[in-house]
C-alpha positions in Angstrom: 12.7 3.7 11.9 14.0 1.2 9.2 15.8 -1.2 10.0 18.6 -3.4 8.0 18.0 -7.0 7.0 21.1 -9.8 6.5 19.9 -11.8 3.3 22.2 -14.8 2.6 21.8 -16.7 -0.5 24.9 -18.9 -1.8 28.0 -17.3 -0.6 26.1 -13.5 -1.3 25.3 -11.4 1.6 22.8 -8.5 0.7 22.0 -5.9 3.4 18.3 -4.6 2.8 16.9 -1.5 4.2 13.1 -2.6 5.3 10.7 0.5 6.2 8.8 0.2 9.0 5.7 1.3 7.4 4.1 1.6 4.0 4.3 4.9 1.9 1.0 5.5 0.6 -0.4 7.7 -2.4 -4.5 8.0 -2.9 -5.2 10.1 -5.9 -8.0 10.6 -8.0 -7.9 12.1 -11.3 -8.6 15.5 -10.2 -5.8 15.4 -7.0 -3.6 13.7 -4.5 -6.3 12.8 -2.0 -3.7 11.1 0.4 0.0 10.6 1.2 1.5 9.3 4.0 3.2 6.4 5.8 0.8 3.8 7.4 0.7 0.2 9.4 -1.8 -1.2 6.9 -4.3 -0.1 3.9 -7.3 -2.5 3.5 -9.7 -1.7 -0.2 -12.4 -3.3 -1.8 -10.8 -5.1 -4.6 -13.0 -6.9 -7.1 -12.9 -10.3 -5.6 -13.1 -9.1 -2.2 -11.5 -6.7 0.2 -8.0 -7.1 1.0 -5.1 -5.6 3.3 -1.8 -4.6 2.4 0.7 -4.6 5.2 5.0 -4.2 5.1 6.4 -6.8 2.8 3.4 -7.3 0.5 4.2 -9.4 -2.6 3.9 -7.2 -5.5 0.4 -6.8 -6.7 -2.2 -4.8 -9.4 -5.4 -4.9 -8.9 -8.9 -3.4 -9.9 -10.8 -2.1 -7.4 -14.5 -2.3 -6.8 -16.8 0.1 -4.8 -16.5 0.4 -0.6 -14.0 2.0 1.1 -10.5 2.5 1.2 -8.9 2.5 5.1 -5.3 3.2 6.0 -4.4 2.9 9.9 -1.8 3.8 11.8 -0.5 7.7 12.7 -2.1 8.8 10.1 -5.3 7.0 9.8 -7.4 8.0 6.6 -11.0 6.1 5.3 -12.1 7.3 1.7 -15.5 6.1 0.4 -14.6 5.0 -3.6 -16.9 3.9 -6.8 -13.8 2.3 -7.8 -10.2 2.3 -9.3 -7.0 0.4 -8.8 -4.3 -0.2 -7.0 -0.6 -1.1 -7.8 2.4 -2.4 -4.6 5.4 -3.1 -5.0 8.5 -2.6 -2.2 6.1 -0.9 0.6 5.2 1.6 -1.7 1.4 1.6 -2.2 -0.2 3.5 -5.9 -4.0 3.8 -5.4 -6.2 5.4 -8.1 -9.9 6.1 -7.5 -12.9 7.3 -8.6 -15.1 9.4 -5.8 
């Protein structure tokens, strides 16, 4: 369930919605391989693997070969040769080659 955030900066007050999980989307260029909402994606990225969890900066990033791993409810593992990724506000783009 999201939740709301208080965010004061100055005399502003900003309410933010924050997900409780990340929306992911794995496609290749053939089809959607996955989509779903997960705790935490870890991928091979070109200087070394990496995980993505809620509130990750905004990133792109090439990916190299190894595997691709989502957990949480709906736990998914995807051997790639390769591809990218993009993040940005819990939302996670991945693009692979298989």
């Amino acid at each position: 369930m999201a939740k709301e955030v208080k965010r004061q900066d100055g005399n502003a007050v900003e309410w933010t919605v924050v997900p409780d999980h990340l929306h992911v989307t794995i496609v290749s260029p053939e089809q959607t391989l996955f989509e779903g909402e997960v705790d935490s994606l870890t991928v091979p990225g070109e200087k070394g693997r990496f995980e993505v969890l809620k509130g990750h900066a905004p990133i792109i990033s090439s990916l190299a070969a190894g595997v691709v791993a989502c957990k949480g409810a709906e736990a998914f593992e995807l051997e790639v040769r390769g591809g990218f990724i993009e993040v940005a506000h819990n939302a996670v783009s991945v693009c692979v080659e298989v």
